[in-house]
C-alpha positions in Angstrom: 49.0 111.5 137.4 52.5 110.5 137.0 54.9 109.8 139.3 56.9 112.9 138.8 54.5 115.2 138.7 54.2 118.2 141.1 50.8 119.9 140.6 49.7 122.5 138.6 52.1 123.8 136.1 52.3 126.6 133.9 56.3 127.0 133.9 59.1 125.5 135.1 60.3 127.4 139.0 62.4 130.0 139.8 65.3 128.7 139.7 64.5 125.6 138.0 66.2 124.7 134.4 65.4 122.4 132.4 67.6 120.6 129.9 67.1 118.1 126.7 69.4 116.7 124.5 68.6 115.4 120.8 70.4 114.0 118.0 70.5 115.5 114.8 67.1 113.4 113.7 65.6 115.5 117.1 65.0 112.2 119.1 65.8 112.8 122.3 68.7 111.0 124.2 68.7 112.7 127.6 66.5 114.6 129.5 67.2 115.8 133.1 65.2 115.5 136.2 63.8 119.0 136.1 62.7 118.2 132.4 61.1 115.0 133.6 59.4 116.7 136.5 57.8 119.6 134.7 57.1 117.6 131.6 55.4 114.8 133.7 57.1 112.1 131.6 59.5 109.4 133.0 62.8 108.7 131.8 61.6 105.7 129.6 58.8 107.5 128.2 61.3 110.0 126.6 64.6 109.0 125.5 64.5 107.8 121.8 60.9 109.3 121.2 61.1 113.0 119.1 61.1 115.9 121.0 57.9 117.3 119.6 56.4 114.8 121.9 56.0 117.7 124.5 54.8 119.9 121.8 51.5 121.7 122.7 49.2 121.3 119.4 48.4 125.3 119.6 52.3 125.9 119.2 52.6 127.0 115.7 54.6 124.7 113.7 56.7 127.6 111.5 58.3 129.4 114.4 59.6 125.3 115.2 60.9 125.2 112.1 62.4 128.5 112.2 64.5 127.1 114.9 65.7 123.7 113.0 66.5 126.1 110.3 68.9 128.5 112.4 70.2 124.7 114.3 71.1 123.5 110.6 72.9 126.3 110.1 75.2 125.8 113.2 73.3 128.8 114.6 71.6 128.9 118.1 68.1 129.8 118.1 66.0 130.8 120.8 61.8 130.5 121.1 59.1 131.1 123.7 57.8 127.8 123.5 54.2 126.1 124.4 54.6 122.7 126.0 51.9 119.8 127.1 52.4 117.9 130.0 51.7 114.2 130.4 48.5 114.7 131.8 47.6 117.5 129.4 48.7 120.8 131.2 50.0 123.6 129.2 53.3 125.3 130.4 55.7 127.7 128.6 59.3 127.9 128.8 62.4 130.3 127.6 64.3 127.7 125.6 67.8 128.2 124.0 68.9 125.8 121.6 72.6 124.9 120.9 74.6 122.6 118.3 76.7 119.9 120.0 80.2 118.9 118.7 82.4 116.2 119.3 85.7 116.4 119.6 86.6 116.3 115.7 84.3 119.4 115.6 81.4 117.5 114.0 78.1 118.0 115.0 76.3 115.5 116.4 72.5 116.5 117.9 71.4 119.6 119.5 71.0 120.8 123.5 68.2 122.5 124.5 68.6 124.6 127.7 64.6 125.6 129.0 64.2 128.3 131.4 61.4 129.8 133.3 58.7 132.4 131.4 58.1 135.7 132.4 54.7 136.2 132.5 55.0 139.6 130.2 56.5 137.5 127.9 53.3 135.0 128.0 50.9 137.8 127.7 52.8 139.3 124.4 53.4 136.1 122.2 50.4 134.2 123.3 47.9 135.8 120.8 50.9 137.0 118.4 51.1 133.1 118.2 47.1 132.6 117.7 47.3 134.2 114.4 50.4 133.0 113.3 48.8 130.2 113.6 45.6 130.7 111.9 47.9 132.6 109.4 50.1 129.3 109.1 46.9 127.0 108.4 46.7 129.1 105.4 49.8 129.7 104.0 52.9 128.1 105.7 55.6 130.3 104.7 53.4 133.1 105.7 52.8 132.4 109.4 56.7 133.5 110.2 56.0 136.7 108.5 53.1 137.2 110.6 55.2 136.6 113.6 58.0 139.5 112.2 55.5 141.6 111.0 53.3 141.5 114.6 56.8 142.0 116.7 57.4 145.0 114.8 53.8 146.5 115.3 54.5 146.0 118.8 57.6 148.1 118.6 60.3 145.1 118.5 63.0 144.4 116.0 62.9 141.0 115.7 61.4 137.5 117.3 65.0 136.5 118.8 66.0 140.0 119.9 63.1 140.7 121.8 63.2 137.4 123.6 66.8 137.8 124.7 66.0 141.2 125.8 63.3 140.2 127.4 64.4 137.5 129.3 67.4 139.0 130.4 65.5 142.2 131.6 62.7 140.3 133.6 65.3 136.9 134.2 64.9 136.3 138.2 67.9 136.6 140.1 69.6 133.6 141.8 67.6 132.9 144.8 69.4 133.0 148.2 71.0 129.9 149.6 70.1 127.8 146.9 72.9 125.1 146.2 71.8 124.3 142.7 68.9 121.7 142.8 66.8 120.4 145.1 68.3 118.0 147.6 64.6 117.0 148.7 64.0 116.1 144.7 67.5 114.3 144.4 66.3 112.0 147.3 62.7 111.2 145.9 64.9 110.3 142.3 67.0 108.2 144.5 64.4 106.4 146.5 62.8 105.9 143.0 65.0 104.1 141.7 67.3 102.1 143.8 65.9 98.7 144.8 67.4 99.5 148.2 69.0 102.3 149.8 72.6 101.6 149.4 74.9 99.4 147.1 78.4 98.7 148.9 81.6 97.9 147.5 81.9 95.4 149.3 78.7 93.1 148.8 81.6 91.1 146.1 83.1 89.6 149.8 79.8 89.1 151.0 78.8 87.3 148.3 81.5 85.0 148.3 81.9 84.6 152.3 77.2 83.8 152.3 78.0 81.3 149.6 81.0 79.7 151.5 79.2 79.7 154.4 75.8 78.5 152.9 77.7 75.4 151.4 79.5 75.0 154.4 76.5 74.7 156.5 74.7 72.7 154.3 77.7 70.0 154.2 78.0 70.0 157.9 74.4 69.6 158.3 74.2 66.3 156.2 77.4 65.2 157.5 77.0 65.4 161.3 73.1 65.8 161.7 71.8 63.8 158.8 69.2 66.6 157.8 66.9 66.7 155.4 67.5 67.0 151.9 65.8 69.8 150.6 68.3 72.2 153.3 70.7 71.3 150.2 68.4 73.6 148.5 69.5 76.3 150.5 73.1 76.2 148.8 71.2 77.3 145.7 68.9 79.7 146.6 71.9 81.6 148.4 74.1 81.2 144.6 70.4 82.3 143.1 70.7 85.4 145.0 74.3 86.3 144.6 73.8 86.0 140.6 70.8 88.3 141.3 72.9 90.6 143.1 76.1 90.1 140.8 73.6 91.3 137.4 72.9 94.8 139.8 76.4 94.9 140.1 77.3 94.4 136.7 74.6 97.3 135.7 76.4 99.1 138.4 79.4 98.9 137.1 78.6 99.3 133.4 76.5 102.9 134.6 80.1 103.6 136.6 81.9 102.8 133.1 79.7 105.3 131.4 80.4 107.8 133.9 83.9 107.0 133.4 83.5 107.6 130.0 81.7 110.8 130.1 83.7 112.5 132.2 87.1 111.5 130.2 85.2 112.6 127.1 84.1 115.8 129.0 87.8 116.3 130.0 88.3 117.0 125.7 85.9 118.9 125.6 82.4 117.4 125.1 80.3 118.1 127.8 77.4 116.7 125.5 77.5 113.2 127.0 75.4 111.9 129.7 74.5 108.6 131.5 70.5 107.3 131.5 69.1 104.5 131.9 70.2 104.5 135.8 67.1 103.5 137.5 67.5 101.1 140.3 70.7 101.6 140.6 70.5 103.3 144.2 73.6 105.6 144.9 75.6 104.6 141.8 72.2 106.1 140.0 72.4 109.3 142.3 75.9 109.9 141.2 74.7 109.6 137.4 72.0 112.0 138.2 74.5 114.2 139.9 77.4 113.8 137.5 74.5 114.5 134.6 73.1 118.0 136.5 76.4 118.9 136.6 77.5 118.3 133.1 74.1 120.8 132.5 75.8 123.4 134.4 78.8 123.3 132.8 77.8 122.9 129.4 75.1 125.5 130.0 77.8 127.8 131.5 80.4 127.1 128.2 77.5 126.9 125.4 76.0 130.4 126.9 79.4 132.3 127.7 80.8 130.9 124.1 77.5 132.0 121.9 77.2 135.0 124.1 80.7 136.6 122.7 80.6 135.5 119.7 77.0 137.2 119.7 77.9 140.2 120.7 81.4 139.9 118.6 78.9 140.2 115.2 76.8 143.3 117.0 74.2 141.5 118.8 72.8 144.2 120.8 70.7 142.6 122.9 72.8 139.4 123.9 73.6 138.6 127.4 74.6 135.1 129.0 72.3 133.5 130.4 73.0 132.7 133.8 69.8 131.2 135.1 70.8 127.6 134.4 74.1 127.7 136.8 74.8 128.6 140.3 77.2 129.5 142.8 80.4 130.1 141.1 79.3 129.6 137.2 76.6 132.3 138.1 78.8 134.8 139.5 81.0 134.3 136.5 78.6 134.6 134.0 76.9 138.1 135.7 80.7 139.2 135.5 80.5 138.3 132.1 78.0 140.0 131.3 79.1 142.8 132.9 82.3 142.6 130.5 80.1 142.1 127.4 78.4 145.4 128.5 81.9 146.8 128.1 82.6 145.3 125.2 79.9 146.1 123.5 80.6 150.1 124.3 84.5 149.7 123.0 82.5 148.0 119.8 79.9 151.0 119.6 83.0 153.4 119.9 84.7 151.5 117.9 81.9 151.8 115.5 81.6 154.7 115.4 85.1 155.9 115.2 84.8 153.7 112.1 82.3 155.2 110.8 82.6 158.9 111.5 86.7 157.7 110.0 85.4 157.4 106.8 82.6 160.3 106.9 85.8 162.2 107.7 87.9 160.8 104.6 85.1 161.2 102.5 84.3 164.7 103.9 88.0 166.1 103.8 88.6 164.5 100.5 86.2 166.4 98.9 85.8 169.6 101.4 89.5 170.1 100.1 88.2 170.3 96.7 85.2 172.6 97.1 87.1 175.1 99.2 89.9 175.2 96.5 87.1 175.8 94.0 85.6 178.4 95.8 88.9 179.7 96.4 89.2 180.0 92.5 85.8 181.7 92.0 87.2 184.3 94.6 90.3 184.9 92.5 88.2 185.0 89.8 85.3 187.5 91.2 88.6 189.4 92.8 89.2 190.4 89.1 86.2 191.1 87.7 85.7 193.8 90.4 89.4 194.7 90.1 88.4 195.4 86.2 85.2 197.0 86.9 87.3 199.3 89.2 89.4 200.1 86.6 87.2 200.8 84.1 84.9 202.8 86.9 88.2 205.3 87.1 88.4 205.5 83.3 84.9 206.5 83.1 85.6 208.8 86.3 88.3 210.9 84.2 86.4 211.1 81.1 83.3 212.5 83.0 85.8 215.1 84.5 87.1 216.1 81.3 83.7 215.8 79.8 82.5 218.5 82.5 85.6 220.5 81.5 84.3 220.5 77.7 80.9 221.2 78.9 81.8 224.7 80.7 84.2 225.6 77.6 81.1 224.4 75.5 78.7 226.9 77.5 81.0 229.7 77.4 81.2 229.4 73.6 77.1 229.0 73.6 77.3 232.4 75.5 78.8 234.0 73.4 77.0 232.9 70.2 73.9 233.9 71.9 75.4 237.4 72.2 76.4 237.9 68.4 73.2 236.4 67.3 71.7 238.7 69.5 73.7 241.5 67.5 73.1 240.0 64.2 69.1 240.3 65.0 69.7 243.9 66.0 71.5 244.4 62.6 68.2 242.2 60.9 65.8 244.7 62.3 67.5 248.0 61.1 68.5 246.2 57.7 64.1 245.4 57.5 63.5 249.5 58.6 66.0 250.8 56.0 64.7 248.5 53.5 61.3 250.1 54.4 62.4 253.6 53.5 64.0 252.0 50.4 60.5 250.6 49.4 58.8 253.7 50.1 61.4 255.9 47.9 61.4 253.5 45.3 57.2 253.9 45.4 57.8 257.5 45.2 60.1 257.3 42.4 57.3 254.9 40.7 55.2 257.6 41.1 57.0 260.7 39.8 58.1 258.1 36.8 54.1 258.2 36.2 53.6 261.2 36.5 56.4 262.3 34.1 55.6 260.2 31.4 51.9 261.1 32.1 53.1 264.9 31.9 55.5 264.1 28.6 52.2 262.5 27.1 50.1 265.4 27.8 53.4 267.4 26.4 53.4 265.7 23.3 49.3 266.2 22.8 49.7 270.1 23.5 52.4 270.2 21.3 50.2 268.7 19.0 47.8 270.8 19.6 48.8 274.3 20.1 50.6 274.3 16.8 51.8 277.8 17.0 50.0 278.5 20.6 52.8 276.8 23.0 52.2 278.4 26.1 51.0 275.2 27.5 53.8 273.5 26.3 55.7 275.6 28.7 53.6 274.9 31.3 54.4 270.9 31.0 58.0 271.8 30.6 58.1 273.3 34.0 56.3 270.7 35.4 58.9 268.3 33.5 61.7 270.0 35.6 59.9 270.1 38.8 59.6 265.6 38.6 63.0 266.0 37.4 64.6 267.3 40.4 62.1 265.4 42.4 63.5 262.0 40.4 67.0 263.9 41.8 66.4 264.0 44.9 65.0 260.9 45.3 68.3 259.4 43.9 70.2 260.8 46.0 68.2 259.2 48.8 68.6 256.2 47.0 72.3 256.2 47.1 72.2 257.1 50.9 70.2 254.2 51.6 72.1 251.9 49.4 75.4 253.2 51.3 73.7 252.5 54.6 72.6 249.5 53.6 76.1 248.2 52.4 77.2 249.1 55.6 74.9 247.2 57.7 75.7 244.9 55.4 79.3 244.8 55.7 79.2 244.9 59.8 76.2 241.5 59.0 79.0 239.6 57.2 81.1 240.5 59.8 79.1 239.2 63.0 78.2 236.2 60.3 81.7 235.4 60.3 82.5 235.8 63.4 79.2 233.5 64.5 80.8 231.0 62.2 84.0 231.0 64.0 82.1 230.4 66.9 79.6 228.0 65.7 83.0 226.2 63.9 84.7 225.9 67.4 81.3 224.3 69.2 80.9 221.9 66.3 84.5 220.8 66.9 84.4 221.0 71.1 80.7 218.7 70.7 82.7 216.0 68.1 84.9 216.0 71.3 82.3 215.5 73.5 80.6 212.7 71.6 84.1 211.0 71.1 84.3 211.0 74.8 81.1 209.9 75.8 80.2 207.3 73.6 83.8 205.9 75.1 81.7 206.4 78.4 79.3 204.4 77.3 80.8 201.5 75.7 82.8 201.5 79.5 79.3 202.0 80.9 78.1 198.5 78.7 81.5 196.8 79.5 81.1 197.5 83.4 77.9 196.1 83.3 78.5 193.1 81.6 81.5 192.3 83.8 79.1 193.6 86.7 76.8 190.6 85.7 79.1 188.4 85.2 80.7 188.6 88.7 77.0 188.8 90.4 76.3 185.3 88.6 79.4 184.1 89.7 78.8 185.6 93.5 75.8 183.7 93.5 77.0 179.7 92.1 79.4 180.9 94.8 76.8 181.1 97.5 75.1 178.1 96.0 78.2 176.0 96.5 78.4 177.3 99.6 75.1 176.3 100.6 75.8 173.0 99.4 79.0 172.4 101.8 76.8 173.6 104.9 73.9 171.2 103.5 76.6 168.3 103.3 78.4 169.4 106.8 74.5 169.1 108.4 74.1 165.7 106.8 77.4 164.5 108.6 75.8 166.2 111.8 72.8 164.4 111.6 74.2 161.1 111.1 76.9 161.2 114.5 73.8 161.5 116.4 70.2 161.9 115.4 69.1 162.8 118.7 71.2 165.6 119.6 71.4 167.8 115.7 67.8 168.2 115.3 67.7 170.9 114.0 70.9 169.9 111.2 68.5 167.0 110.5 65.6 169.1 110.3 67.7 171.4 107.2 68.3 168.1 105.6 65.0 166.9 105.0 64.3 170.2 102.6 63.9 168.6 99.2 65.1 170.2 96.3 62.2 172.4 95.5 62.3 174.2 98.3 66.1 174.9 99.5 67.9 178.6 97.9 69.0 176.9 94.8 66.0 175.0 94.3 64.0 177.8 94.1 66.4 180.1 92.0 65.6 177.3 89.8 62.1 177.0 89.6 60.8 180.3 90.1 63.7 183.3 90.6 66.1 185.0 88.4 67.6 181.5 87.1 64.5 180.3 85.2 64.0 184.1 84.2 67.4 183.8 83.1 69.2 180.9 82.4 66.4 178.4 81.3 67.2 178.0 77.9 70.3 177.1 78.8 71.3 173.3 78.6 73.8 173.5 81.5 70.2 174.7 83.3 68.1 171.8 81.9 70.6 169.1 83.5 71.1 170.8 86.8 67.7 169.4 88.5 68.7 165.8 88.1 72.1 165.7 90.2 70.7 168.8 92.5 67.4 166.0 93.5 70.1 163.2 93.9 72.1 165.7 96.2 68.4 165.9 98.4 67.8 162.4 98.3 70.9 160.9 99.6 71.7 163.0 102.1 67.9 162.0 103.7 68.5 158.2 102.8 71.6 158.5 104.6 69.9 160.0 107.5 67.1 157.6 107.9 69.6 155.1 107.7 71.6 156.5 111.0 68.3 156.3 112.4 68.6 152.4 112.5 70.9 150.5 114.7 74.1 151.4 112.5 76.3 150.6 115.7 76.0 147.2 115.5 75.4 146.5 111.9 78.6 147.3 109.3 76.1 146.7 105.9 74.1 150.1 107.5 77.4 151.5 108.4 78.4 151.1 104.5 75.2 152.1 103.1 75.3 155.3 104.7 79.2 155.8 103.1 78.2 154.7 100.1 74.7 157.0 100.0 77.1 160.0 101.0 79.6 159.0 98.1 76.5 159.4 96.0 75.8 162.7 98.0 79.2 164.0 97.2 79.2 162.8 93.4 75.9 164.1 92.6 77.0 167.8 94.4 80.1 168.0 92.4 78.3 167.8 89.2 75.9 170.3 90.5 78.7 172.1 91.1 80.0 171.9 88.3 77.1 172.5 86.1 77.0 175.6 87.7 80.1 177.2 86.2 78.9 175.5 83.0 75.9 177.7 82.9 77.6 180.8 83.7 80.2 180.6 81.6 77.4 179.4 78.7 75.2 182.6 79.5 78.3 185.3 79.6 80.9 183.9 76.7 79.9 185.9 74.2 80.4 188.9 75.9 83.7 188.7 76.3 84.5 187.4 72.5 
């Protein structure tokens, strides 16, 4: 076991931080005490060997070179790395790695700042590592990948956030009464490696009063006592000595010119530097050590408060100073800064905020202006379709009266030609019983006719006849008289009928005419009364078209409306997804299923407007409308605080959002004004 080991180790103490140096190769050129402890490697054994000497061979190579990656990019990088010991013993450390600068600004190697593992964070990356391994042995570029991809399935964002987070929530706090490093330690170092316990500044006297004296002695042994001459030896082994002691002293004071140097070079700034090679040196080594544990502090303190703010200054949520490497004051300072980061990073999330919810705003005024002026228009214009309707519904309410006027008139009229033709049917039924009498006296004057010339014949034949005898000829004669004055009498009836009958006939023409007056008057009163209602029905048409027209309009009105509410939820749901779920919930309706969407697909629109081309080109900026409001959603989702691209995706998906609505908007009108501008031509 080596000299500087301490047992069993799995990672470094409470407490305890561990710190390495590199150049930019990553050969190590200092390590501290705590390093060399833990690690179980001397000072010698380190310094100028590569750093993945302490490399555990189960440590996946990729997430390693993930962190010279970020280190070449003047980034710090952090990793949860698996160490071997000298003797073989795996332990884990928290490392955080750092470019160093000189004071030109160029970079010149790397510090590496190891603190203690949590044991949570042991359990979580151990096996995460095991198959990034056995993913790396197949595919390099794939084991970092694996590493993301397994973070994420454990509900992290990333491999450096979680381990800041991590180690900051479960970091131990500064133990009580502890000065900084172990005094008990700093002696064993010390006893290590000074030849003897102290080196005084004065050994340069001594040195030259022993060598006076020595010769001195030595010349007045020879000279008064004759001795012997190997004590002339003793001149030389005392000037064998003092160069002995002079080369410590020159080491000495080469390690106190290096000192020298390191601190004037930490007083500009680079607190990189540090003094090795200081074994055997006694105190003038323990002021090295010292001097070199405190340059750890303070450039631990500077490297973490500097990277801190200017982690948290580009939205770093989860950075925090680490303050496990310092004590006392640098501690204390470094909580306090933390403290202030916490602030900071609130002014930065209002501040983000405000930004973004700024240019929602401009965005959402500069075109809520719009919408409300066009909705503003389609009121004015809706205003006077109704106003027109109105006006054409009095029009048609005066022609109905008037019509109801010519109606009664029209009735009255219709009585009264019921009442002549009910005279003129009277007149028809006497005019058919006198024509009756007429028949039957015409059939009687048929008859006597007969029976005269029947009476003449048989006249003639007696005549004829009798010769001389005309008695019978008399006979027929009065028989001839007798049908005469019948055929009298029955003209005379004749002429009374005929009389009667021109009367009747006389008071016919009479009721005719006057049932022509009549019928002459109604014929004109119903011209009237088609004039005026076929002007009520070309109102009635009119009034329904316009009627149509404005319930069209009403409803691109509503849609439009819909739209601005849809739009004013999307705003709602991106300020704060957890509190407007239910404005969130209304946004993720896609564009099948929201009012317009199925008026579209399904209701009077596609009855009505389908074969329309303003209706064929509404579904494509309608979806778009749908889509980007949820992408911009999702996006608030995320961690938009602390990251401006997510901040200007979401403005820029709600610029689409806004776009894509004013062309639905617009389409809209299109389609109504396609469907109703013939009417009105």
């Amino acid at each position: 076991m080596s000299e500087f080991d301490s047992g069993p180790i799995n990672t470094p103490d409470t407490g305890d931080t561990m710190v390495s140096i590199t150049n930019l190769e990553g050969k190590i050129t200092y390590v501290n005490r705590v390093f060399m402890r833990v690690s179980g490697y001397h000072e010698k054994q380190l310094i100028g060997f590569n750093h993945n000497l302490v490399r555990h061979h189960t440590m996946p190579r990729c997430v390693w070179h993930r962190v010279w990656k970020r280190l070449e990019k003047n980034d710090e990088a952090f990793i949860l790395v698996k160490n071997s010991s000298a003797t073989g013993t795996e332990y884990w450390s928290f490392s955080a790695l750092y470019p160093n600068y000189d004071a030109q600004g160029k970079k010149v190697g790397y510090c590496a700042v190891h603190y203690p593992a949590s044991e949570s964070m042991i359990r979580l990356i151990e096996p995460i590592y095991a198959k990034v391994l056995e993913a790396e042995s197949r595919d390099f570029n794939s084991g970092l990948d694996c590493l993301e991809q397994l973070l994420k399935d454990a509900g992290h964002d990333s491999y450096s956030d979680y381990l800041l987070e991590a180690h900051y929530k479960e970091a131990p706090t500064e133990p009580s009464g502890r000065p900084g490093y172990q005094p008990t330690y700093a002696r064993q170092t010390s006893s290590n490696s000074a030849a003897w316990p102290f080196l005084n500044t004065q050994i340069n006297i001594a040195q030259g009063v022993h060598l006076g004296l020595a010769t001195l002695v030595t010349a007045a042994g020879q000279y008064f006592y004759s001795a012997s001459p190997w004590f002339l030896l003793y001149p030389l082994i005392v000037f064998a000595v003092i160069v002995y002691i002079r080369r410590i002293v020159h080491r000495a004071l080469k390690v106190l010119h290096r000192v020298h140097h390191t601190i004037k070079r930490s007083k500009m700034g680079e607190f990189h530097h540090r003094v090795n090679d200081i074994s055997g040196l006694g105190e003038v080594g323990q002021v090295a050590w010292e001097m070199n544990e405190l340059l750890d502090q303070m450039q631990s303190f500077y490297l973490e408060a500097d990277s801190a703010f200017q982690d948290v200054s580009e939205g770093q949520e989860h950075r925090y100073a680490i303050s496990t490497a310092v004590s006392g004051a640098p501690y204390r300072s470094l909580e306090q800064l933390n403290t202030g980061l916490d602030a900071i990073r609130q002014v930065r999330t209002i501040r983000s905020r405000n930004e973004l919810m700024s240019k929602l705003n401009e965005v959402n005024v500069g075109c809520l202006v719009p919408n409300l002026t066009t909705i503003q228009t389609d009121l004015s214009a809706v205003i006077e379709e109704i106003r027109s309707a109105l006006n054409t519904s009095t029009e048609n309410r005066q022609d109905v009266e008037a019509s109801e006027r010519v109606i009664e008139t029209m009735l009255q009229q219709l009585s009264n030609i019921t009442g002549v033709l009910s005279n003129i049917q009277d007149l028809v039924i006497q005019l058919d019983q006198d024509g009756s009498r007429v028949v039957e006296a015409l059939t009687l004057i048929s008859d006597i006719s007969e029976q005269t010339n029947l009476l003449a014949l048989n006249a003639s034949i007696e005549a004829a006849r009798a010769g001389e005898h005309g008695r019978g000829f008399a006979v027929v004669a009065d028989e001839v008289r007798t049908l005469a004055g019948r055929s009298k009498d029955a003209a005379e009836n004749i002429s009374r009928i005929i009389d009667t009958f021109s009367e009747r006939s006389k008071q016919m023409r009479i009721a005719s005419e006057q049932a022509g007056g009549e019928a002459e008057a109604l014929n004109r009163d119903i011209g009237g009364f088609h004039e005026t209602f076929t002007r009520l029905a070309t109102s009635a048409i009119d009034t329904n078209k316009r009627l149509a027209h404005a319930s069209d309009k009403n409803f691109t009105i509503l849609a439009k409306v819909d739209h601005i509410v849809y739009k004013q939820r999307t705003y709602l749901g991106i300020q704060d997804t957890q509190e407007h779920t239910e404005a969130i919930n209304a946004v993720s309706v896609d564009h099948h299923n929201c009012r317009l969407g199925k008026w579209y697909d399904e209701g009077i629109g596609y009855e009505q407007f389908r074969h329309l081309n303003s209706f064929k080109k509404l579904q494509e900026p309608h979806e778009a409308v749908h889509k980007c409001a949820r992408f911009a959603v999702e996006l608030a989702s995320n961690n938009w605080l602390s990251n401006p691209d997510i901040r200007d995706e979401i403005v820029a998906a709600v610029n689409r959002a806004e776009s894509a609505s004013d062309e639905v908007m617009s389409l809209l009108d299109a389609m109504v004004e396609e469907k109703h501008h013939s009417h009105y031509s």
